[in-house]
Structure formats: structure tokens, C-alpha cells
PDB file of the backbone (N, CA, C, O) and the ligand in Angstrom, with CONECT records:
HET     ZN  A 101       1
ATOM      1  N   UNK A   1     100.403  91.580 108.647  1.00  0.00           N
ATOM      2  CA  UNK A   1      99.670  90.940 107.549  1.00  0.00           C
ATOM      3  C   UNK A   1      99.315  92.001 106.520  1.00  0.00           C
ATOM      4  O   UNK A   1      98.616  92.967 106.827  1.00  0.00           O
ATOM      5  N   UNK A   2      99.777  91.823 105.357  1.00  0.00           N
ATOM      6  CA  UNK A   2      99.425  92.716 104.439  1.00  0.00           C
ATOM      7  C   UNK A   2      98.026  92.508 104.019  1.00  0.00           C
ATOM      8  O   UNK A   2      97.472  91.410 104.073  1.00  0.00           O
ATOM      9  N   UNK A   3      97.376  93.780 103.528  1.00  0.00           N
ATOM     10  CA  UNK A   3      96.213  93.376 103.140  1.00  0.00           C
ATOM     11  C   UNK A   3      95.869  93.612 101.125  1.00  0.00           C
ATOM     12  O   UNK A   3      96.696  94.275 100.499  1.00  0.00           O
ATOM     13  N   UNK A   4      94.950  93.159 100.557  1.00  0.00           N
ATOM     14  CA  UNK A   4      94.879  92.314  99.055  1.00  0.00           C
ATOM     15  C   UNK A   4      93.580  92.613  99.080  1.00  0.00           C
ATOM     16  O   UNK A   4      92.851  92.274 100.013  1.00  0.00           O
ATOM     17  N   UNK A   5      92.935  93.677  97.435  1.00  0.00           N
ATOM     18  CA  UNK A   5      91.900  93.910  97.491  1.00  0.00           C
ATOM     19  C   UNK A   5      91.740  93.255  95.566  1.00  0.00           C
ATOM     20  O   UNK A   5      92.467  93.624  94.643  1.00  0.00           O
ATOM     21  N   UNK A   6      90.930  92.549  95.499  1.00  0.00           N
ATOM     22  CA  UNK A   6      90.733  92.245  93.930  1.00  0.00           C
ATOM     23  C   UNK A   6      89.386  93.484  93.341  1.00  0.00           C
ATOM     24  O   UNK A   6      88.189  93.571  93.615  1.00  0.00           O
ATOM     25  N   UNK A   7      89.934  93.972  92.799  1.00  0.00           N
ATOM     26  CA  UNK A   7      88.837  95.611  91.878  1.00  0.00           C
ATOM     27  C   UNK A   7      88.191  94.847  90.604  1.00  0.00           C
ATOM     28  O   UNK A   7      88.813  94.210  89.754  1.00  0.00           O
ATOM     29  N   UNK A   8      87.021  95.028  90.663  1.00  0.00           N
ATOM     30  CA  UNK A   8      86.184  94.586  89.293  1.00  0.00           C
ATOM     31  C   UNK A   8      86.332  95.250  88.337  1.00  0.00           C
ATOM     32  O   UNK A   8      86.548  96.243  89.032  1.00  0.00           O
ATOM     33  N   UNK A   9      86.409  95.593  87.444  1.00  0.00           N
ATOM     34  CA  UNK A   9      86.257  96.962  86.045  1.00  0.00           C
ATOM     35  C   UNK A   9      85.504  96.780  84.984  1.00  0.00           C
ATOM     36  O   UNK A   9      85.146  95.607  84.878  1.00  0.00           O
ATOM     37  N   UNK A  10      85.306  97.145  84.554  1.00  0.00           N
ATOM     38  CA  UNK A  10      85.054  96.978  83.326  1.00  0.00           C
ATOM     39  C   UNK A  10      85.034  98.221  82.091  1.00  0.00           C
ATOM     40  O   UNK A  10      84.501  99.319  82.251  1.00  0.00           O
ATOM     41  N   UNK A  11      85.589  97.867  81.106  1.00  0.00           N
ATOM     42  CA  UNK A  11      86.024  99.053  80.122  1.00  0.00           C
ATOM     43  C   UNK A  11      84.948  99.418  79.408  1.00  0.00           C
ATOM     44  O   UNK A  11      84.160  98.659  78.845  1.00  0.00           O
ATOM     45  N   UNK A  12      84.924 100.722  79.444  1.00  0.00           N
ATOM     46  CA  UNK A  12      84.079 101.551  78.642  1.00  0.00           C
ATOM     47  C   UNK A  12      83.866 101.331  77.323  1.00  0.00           C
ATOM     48  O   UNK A  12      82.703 101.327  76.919  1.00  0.00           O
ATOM     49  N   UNK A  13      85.264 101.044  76.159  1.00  0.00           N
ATOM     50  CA  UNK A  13      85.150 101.236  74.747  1.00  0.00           C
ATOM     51  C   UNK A  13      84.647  99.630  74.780  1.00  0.00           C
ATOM     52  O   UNK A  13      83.543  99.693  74.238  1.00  0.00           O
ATOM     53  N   UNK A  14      84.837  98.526  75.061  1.00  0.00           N
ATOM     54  CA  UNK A  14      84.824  97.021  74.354  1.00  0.00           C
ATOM     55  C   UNK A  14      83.582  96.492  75.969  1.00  0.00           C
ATOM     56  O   UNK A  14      82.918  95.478  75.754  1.00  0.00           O
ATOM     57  N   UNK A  15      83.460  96.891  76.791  1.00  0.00           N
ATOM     58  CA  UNK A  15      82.303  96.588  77.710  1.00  0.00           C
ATOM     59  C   UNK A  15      82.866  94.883  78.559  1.00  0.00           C
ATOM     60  O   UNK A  15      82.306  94.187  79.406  1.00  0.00           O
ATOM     61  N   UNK A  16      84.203  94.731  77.818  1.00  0.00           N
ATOM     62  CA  UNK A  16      84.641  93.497  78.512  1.00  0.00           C
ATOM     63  C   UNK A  16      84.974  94.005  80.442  1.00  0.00           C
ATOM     64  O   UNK A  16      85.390  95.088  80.853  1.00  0.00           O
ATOM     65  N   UNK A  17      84.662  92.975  81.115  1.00  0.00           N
ATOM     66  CA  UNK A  17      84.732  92.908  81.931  1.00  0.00           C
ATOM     67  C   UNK A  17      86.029  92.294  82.797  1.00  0.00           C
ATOM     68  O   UNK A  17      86.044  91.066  82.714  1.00  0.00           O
ATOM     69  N   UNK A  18      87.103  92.830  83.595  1.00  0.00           N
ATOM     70  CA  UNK A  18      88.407  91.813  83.639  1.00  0.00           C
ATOM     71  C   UNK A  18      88.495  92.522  85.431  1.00  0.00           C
ATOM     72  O   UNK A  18      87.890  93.501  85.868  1.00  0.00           O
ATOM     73  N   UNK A  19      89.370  91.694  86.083  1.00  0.00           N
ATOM     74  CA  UNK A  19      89.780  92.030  87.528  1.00  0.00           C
ATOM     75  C   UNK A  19      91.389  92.171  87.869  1.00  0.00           C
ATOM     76  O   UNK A  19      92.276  91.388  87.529  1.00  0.00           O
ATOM     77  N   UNK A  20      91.477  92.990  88.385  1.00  0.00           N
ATOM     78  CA  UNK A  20      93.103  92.766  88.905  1.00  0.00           C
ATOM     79  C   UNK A  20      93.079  93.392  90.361  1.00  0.00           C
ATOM     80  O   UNK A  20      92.279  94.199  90.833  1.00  0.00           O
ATOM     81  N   UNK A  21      94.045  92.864  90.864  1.00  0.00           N
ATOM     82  CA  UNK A  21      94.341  92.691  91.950  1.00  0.00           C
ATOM     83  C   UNK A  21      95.373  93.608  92.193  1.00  0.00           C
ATOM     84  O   UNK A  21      96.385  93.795  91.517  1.00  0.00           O
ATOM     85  N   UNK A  22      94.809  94.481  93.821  1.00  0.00           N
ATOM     86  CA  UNK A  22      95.856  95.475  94.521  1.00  0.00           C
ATOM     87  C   UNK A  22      96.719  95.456  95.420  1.00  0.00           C
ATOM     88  O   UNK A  22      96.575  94.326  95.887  1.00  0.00           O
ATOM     89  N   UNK A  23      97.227  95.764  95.775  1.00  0.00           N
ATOM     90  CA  UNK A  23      98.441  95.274  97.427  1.00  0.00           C
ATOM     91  C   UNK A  23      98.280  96.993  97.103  1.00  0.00           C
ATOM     92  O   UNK A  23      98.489  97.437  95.974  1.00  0.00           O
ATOM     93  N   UNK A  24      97.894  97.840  98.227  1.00  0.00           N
ATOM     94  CA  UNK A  24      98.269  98.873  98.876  1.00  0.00           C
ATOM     95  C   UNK A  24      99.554  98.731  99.859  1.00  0.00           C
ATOM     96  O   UNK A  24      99.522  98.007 100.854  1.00  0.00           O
ATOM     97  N   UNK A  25     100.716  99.516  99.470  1.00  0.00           N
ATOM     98  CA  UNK A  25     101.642  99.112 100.010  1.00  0.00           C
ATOM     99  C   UNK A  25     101.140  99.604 101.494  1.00  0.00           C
ATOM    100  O   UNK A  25     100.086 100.216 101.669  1.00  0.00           O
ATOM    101  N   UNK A  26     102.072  99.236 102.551  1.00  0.00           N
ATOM    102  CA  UNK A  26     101.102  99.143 103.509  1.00  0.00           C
ATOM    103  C   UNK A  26     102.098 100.876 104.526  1.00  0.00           C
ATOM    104  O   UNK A  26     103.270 101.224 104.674  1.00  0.00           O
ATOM    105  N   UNK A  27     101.227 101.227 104.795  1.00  0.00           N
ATOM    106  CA  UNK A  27     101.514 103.196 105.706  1.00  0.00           C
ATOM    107  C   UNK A  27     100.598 103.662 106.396  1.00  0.00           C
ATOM    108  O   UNK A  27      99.518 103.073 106.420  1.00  0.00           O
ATOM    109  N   UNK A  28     100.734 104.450 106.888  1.00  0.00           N
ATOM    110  CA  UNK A  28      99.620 105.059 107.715  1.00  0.00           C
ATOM    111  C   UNK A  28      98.399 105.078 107.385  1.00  0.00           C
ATOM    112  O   UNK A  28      97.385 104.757 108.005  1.00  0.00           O
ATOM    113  N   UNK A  29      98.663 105.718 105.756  1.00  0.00           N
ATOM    114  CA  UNK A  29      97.329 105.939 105.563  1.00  0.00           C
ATOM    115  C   UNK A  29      96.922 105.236 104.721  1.00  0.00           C
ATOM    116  O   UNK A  29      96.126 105.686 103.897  1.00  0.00           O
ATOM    117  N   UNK A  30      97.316 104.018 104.678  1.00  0.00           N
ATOM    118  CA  UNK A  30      97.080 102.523 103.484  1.00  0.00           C
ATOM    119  C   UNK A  30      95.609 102.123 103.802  1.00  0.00           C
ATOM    120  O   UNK A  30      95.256 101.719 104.910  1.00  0.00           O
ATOM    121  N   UNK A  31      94.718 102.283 102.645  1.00  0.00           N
ATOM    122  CA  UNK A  31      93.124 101.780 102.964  1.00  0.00           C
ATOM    123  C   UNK A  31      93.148 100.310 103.573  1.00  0.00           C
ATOM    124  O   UNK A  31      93.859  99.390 103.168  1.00  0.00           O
ATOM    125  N   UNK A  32      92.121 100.255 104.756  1.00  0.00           N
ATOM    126  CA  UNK A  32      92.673  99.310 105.300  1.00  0.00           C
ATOM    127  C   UNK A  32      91.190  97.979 105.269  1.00  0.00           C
ATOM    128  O   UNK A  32      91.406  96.889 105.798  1.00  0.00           O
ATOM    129  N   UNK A  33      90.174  98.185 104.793  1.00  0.00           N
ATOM    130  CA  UNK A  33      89.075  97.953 104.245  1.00  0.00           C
ATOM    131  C   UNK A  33      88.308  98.828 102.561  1.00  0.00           C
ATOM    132  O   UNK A  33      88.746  99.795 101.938  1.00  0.00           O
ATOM    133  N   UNK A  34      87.400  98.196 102.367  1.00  0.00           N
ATOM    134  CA  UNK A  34      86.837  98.495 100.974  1.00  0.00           C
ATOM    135  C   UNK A  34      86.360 100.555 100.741  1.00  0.00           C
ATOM    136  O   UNK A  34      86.501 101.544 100.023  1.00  0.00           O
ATOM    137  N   UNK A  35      85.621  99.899 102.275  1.00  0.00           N
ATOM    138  CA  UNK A  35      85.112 101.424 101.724  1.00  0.00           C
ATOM    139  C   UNK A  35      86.270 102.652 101.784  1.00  0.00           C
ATOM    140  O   UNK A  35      86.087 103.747 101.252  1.00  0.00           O
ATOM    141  N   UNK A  36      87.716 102.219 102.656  1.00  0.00           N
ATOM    142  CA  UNK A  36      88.418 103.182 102.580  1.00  0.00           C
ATOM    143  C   UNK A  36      89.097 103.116 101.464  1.00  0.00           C
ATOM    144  O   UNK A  36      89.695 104.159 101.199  1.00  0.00           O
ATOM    145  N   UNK A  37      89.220 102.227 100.686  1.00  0.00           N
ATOM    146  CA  UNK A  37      89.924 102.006  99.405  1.00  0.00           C
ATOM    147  C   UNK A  37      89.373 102.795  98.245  1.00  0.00           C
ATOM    148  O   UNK A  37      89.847 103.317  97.237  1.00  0.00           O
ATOM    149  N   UNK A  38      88.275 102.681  98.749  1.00  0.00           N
ATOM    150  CA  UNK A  38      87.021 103.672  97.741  1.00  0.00           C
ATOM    151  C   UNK A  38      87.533 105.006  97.839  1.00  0.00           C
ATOM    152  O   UNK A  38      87.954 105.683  96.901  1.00  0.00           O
ATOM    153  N   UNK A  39      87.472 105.298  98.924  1.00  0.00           N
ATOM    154  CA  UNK A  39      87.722 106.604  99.440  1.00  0.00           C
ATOM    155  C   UNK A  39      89.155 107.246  99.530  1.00  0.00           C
ATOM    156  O   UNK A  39      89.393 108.337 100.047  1.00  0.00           O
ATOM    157  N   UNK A  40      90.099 106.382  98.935  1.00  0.00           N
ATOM    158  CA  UNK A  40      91.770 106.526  98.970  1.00  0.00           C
ATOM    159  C   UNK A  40      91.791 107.030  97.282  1.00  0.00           C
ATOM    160  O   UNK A  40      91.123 106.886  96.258  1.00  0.00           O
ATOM    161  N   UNK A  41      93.035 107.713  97.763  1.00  0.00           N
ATOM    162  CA  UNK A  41      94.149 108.331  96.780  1.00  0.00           C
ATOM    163  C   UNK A  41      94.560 107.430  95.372  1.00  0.00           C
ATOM    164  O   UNK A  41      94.523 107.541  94.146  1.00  0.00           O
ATOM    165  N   UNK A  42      95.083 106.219  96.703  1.00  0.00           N
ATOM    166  CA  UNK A  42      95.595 105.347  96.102  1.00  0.00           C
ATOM    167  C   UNK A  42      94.386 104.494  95.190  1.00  0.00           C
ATOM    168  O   UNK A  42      94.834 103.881  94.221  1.00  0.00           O
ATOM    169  N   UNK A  43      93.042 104.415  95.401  1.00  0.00           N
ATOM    170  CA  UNK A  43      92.521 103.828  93.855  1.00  0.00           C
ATOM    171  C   UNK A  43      92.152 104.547  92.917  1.00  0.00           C
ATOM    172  O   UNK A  43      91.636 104.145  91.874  1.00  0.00           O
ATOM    173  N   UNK A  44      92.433 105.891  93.271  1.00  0.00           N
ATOM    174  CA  UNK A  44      91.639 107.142  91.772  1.00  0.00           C
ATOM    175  C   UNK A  44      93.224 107.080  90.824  1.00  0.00           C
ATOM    176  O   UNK A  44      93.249 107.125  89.594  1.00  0.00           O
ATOM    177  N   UNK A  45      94.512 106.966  91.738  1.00  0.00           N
ATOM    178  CA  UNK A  45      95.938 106.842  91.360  1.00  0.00           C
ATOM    179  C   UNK A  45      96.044 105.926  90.296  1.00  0.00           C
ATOM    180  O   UNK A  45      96.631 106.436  89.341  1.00  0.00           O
ATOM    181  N   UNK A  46      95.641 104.597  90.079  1.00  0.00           N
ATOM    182  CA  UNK A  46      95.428 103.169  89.653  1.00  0.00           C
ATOM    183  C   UNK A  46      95.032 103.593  87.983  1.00  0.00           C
ATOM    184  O   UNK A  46      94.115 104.348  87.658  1.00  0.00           O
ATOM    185  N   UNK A  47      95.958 102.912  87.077  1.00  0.00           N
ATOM    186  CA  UNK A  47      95.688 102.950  85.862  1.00  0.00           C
ATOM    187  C   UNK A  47      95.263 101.579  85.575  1.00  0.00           C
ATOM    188  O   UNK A  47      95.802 100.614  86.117  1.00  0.00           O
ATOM    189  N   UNK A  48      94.130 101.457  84.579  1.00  0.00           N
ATOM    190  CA  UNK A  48      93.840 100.513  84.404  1.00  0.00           C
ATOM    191  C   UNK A  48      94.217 100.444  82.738  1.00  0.00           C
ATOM    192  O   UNK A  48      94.355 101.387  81.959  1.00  0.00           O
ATOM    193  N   UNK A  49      94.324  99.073  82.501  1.00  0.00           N
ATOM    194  CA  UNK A  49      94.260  99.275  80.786  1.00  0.00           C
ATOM    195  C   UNK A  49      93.594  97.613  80.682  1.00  0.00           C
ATOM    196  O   UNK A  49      93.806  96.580  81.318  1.00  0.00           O
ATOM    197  N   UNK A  50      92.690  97.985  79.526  1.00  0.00           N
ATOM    198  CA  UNK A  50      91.950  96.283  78.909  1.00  0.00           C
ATOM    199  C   UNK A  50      92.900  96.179  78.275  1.00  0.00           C
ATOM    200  O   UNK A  50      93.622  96.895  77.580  1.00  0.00           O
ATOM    201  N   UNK A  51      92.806  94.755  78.722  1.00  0.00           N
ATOM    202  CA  UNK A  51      93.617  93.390  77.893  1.00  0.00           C
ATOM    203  C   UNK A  51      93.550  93.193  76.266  1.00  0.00           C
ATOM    204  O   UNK A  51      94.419  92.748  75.516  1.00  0.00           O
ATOM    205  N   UNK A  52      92.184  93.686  75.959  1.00  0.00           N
ATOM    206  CA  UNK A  52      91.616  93.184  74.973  1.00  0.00           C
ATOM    207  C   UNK A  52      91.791  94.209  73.660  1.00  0.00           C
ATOM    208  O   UNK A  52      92.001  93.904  72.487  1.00  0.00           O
ATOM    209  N   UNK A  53      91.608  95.734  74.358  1.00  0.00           N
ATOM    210  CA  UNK A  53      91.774  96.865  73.393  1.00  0.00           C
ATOM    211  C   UNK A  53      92.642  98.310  73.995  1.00  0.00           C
ATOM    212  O   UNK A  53      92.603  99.459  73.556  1.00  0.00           O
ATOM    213  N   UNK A  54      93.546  97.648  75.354  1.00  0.00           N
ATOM    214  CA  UNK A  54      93.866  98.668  75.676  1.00  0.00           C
ATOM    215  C   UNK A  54      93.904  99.735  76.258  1.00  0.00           C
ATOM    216  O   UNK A  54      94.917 100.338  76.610  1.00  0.00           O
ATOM    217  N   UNK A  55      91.987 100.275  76.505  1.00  0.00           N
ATOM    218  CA  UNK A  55      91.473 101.537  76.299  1.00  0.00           C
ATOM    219  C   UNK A  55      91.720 101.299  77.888  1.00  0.00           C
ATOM    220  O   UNK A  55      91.511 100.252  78.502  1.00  0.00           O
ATOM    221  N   UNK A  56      92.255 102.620  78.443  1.00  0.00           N
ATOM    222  CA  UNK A  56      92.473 102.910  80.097  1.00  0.00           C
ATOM    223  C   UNK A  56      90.916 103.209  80.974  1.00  0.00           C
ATOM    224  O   UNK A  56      90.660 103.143  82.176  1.00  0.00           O
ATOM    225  N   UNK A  57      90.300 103.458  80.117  1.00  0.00           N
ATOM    226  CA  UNK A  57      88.768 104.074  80.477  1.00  0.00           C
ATOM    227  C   UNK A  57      88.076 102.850  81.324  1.00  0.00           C
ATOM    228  O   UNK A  57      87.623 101.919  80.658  1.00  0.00           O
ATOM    229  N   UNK A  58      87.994 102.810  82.396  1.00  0.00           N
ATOM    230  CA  UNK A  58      87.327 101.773  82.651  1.00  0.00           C
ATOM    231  C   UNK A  58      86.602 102.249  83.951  1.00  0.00           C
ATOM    232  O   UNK A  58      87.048 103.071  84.751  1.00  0.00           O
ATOM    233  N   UNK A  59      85.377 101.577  84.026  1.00  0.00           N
ATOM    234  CA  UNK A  59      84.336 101.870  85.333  1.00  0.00           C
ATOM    235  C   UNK A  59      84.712 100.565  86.453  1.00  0.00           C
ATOM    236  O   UNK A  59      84.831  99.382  86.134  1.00  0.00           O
ATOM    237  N   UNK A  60      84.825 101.016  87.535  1.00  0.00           N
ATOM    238  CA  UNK A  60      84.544 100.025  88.878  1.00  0.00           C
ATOM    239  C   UNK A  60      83.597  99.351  89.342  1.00  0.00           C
ATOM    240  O   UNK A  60      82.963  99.656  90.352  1.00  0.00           O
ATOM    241  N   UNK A  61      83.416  98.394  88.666  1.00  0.00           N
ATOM    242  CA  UNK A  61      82.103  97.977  89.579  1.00  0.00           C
ATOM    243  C   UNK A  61      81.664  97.156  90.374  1.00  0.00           C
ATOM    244  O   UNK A  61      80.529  96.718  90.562  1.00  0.00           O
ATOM    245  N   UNK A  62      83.106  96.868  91.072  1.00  0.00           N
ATOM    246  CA  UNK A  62      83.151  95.886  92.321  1.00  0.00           C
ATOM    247  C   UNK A  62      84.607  96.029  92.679  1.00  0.00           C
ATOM    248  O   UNK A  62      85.643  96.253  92.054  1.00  0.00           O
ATOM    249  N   UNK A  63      84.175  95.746  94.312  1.00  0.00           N
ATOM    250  CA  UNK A  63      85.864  95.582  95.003  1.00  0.00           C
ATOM    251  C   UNK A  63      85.543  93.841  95.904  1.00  0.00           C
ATOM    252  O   UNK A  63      84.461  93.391  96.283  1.00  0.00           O
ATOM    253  N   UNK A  64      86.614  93.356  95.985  1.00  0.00           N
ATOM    254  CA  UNK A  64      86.694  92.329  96.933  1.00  0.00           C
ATOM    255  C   UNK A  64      87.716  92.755  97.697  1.00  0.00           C
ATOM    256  O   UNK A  64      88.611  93.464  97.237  1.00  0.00           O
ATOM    257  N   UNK A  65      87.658  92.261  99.236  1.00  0.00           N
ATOM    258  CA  UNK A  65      88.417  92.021 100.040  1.00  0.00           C
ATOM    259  C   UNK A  65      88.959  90.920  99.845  1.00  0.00           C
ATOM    260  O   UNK A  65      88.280  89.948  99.513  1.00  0.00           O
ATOM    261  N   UNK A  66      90.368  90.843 100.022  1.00  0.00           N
ATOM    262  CA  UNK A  66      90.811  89.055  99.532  1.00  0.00           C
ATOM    263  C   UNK A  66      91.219  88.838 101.269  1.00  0.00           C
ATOM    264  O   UNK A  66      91.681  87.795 101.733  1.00  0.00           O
ATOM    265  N   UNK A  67      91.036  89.600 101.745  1.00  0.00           N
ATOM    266  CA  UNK A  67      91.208  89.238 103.216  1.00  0.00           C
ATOM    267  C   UNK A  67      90.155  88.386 104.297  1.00  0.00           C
ATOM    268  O   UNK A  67      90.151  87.285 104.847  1.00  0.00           O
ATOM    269  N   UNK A  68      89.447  89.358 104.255  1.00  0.00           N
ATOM    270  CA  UNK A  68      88.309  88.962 104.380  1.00  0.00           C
ATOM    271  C   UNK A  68      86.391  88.227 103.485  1.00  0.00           C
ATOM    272  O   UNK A  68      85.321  87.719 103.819  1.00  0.00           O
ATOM    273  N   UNK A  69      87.020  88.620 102.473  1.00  0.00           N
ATOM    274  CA  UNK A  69      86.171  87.992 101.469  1.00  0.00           C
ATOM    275  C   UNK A  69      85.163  88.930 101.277  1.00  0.00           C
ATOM    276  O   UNK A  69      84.676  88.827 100.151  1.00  0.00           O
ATOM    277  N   UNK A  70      84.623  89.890 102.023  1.00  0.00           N
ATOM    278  CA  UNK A  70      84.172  91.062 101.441  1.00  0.00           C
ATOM    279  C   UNK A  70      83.662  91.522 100.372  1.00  0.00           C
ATOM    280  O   UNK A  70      84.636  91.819  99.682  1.00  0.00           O
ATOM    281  N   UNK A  71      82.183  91.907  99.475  1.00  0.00           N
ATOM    282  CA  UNK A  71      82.306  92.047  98.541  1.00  0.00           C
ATOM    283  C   UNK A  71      81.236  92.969  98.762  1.00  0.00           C
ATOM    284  O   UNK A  71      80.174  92.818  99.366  1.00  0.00           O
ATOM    285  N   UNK A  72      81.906  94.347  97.918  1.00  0.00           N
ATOM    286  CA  UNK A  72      81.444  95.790  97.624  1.00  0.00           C
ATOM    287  C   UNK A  72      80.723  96.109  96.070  1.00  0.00           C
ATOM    288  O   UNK A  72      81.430  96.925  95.478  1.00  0.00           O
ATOM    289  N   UNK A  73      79.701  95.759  95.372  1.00  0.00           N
ATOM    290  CA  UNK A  73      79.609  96.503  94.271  1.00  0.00           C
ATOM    291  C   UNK A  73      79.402  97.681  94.099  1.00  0.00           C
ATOM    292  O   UNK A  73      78.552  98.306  94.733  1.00  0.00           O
ATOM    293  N   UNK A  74      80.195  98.209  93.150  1.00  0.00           N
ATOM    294  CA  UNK A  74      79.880 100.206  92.631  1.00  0.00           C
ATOM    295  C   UNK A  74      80.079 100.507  91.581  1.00  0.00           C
ATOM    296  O   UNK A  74      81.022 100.056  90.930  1.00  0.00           O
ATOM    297  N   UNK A  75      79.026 101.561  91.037  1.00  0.00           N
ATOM    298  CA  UNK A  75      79.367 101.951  89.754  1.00  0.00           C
ATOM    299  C   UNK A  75      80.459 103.116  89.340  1.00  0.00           C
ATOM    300  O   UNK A  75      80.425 103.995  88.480  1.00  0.00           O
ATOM    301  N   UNK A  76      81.078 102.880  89.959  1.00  0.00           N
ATOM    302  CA  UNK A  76      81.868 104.491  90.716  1.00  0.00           C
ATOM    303  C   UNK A  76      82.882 104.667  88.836  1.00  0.00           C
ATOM    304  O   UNK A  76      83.355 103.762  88.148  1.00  0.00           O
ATOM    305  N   UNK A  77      82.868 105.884  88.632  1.00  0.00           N
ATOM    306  CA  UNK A  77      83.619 105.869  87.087  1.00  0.00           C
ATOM    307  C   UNK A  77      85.271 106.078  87.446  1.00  0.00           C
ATOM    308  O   UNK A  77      85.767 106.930  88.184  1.00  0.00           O
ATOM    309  N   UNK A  78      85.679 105.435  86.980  1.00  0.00           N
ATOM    310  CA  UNK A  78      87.645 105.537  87.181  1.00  0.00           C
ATOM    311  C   UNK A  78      87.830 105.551  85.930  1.00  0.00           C
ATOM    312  O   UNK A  78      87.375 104.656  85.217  1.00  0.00           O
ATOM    313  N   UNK A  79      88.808 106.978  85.260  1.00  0.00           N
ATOM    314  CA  UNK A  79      88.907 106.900  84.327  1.00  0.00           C
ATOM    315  C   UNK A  79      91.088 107.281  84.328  1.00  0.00           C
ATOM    316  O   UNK A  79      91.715 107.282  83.269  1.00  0.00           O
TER     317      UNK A  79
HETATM  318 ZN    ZN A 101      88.467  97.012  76.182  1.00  0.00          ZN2+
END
């Protein structure tokens, strides 16, 4: 069963708020819950860009588990 994490963001320049959705392809060391996702490679790796203006700058401030339904808020900065 693969596992599906939906990331909250929201962009720095326009403050809009949008979500997209991850599939960690799945390996050894594939985060296999939130807080390891936090703690993975693979979400500092993750480019984000708003819909609206583009700007890649965006803060995290929620993860869902789509597996389990799970829900993590953080202000954690991903830029
Ligand atoms: Zn924006």
C-alpha cells in the first residue's frame, strides 16, 4: 500500500493559502508517517510554486496523512 500525504502551504509574497499532494515514492527510507516526512529529505527536496503568483517561497503549515487521516500543523519555513 502506498502511502499519500496532502502538505498545507502557504506563500509568503500573496499569503494565499493552497495544498498539494505527495506520493513519496516508496524505499527504505520513504517517510512512512508525518513526523518522518517532516524530518525527510524528501520534503525540504519539494518545490513548491503558487498558483496565483508563482513565488516558490512558501511556509508549511500543515501535513495530512491521507492514509490515515492524520493531521499535523507547523509553521516549519520551506523555501
Ligand atoms: Zn502567491
Amino acid at each position: 500500500m502506498s502511502i499519500a500525504f496532502k502538505v498545507y502551504v502557504r506563500c509568503l509574497n500573496c499569503q494565499k493559502d493552497y495544498g498539494t499532494t505527495l506520493c513519496p515514492p516508496e524505499a527504505d527510507d520513504a517517510p512512512g508517517d508525518i513526523d518522518e516526512l517532516l524530518e525527510s529529505n524528501f520534503l525540504s527536496s519539494q518545490r513548491f510554486k503558487c498558483s496565483d503568483c508563482e513565488s516558490s517561497i512558501a511556509t508549511v503549515t500543515g501535513v495530512k496523512d491521507l492514509c490515515n487521516g492524520a493531521l499535523i500543523r507547523t509553521q516549519e519555513l520551506c523555501s
